[in-house]
C-alpha positions, 0 to 999 in steps of 0.5 A: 841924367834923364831926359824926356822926350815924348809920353813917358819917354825918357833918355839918358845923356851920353857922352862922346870921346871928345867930352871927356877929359883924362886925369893923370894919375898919381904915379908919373911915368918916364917916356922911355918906360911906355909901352904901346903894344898892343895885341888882337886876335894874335896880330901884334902891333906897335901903335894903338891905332886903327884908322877907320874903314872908310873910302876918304881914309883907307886904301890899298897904299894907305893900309901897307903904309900904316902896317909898316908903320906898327898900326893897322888900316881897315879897308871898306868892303863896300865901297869905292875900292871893291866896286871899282877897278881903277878907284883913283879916277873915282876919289878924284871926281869926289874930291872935286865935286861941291856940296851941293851936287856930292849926295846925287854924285855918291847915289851914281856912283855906289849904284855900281854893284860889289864885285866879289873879284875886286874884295879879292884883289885889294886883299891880296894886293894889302898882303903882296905889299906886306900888309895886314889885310883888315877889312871891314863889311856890314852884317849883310856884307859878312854873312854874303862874303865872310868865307870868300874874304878868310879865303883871299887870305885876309887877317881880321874882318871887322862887322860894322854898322852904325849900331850893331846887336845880338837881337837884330830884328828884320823881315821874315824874307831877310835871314839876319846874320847870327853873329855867334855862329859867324865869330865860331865859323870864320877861321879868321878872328872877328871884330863887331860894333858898333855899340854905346851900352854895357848891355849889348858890350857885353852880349857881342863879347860873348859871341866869342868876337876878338874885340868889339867897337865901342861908340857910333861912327868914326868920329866927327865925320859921323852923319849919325852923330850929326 
C-alpha cells in the first residue's frame, strides 16, 4: 500500500518481525526430529541465534558464554569495550545514570577515541576463552581495521549500519569503502547489512558476502525505529 508523503511523493508500508505472524504448515513435526543447525561462513552452530552488537549485550564474557552454549555473540568495535581498558566501571556509570542526563553521559564518554590495541585484545581475549570472535564495525570502522581485525585472529566481521548499500554516496575528500573488493580482500567471511529491500538484498549477495542482515536495527531498542 502506497502512502503519500509530500508532492508526488509516495511510500510503501513495510512491515516489522513483530507484525507478522507464522502459520503452521500442513505437516507437523515430532520435537525429537527438529534440527537447529545451522552453518555461515564455515562456522557451525547449534542454536539459531546471534545476539546483536551492542555494548548493553555483548561482552567479552557474554560472547564465550553464548559460543559455548552453540550460538554466537557480536562484539561492538566501536564501543565501549575498545575504547576503554576496564569497561565494567563504565557499564556501571551507564547503567546508573538517568534519562535525563544519559545522552550528555554517552556524548563524554564515547569521545574517547578507538584504541587499535583494545580491538586486539578483546579478540584474543573471545579466542582464549574459546569463543567464536564475531565482531562488528560500521564501513568506516572495516575499511580503517578490517586487516588489523582478521590479523587478531578474529572468525567473522560483521559491516553494520543502520542501512547499508553497494552505491554509498559521499564527500569527494571521504573514500567510501567498496564492499565488493573488501568481501574478496579480508581472508575472514564478511556479513553486511542492514538492508529492507529485495533490491539492495540482492546487490550485497552479489559482493560475494557470507550473509546479509535484513531489517533496521536490533529491534525495539532501535532509535531509527522510533
Amino acid at each position: 500500500m502506497n502512502i503519500e508523503i509530500g508532492r508526488g511523493k509516495s511510500a510503501r508500508r513495510a512491515y516489522g518481525i513483530d507484525e507478522i505472524a507464522l502459520v503452521p504448515g500442513q505437516r507437523t513435526l515430532d520435537p525429537s526430529l527438529a534440527d537447529t543447525k545451522w552453518q555461515i561462513g564455515g562456522i557451525d552452530r547449534e542454536i539459531p541465534i546471534i545476539a546483536s552488537a551492542m555494548d548493553g549485550v555483548v561482552d567479552v564474557r557474554m560472547a564465550i558464554l553464548l559460543s559455548e552454549l552453540g550460538a554466537m555473540g557480536v562484539l561492538n568495535l566501536e564501543g565501549i569495550q575498545t575504547r576503554y581498558a576496564d569497561p565494567q566501571p563504565i557499564l556501571e556509570r551507564i547503567a546508573s545514570v538517568g534519562n535525563h542526563e544519559f545522552v550528555s553521559l554517552m556524548q563524554q564518554l564515547y569521545a574517547e577515541p578507538i584504541k587499535p590495541e583494545l580491538i586486539e585484545l578483546r579478540i584474543k581475549e573471545i579466542k582464549a576463552g574459546g569463543g567464536i570472535a564475531a565482531v562488528s564495525g560500521t564501513p568506516a570502522a572495516a575499511s580503517k581495521y578490517g586487516q588489523a581485525v582478521a590479523k587478531s585472529g578474529a572468525d567473522i566481521f560483521f559491516v553494520q549500519a543502520t542501512v547499508v548499500s553497494t552505491a554509498f554516496l559521499s564527500p569527494e575528500s571521504i573514500a567510501s569503502l567498496d564492499l565488493t573488493q573488501f568481501c574478496q580482500e579480508m581472508p575472514i567471511p564478511v556479513i553486511l547489512g542492514n538492508c529492507v529491500t529485495y533490491e539492495v538484498a540482492m546487490n550485497l549477495m552479489k559482493t560475494g558476502a557470507a550473509g546479509i542482515l535484513v531489517g533496521i536495527g536490533p529491534g525495539a531498542a532501535c532509535t531509527s525505529r522510533g
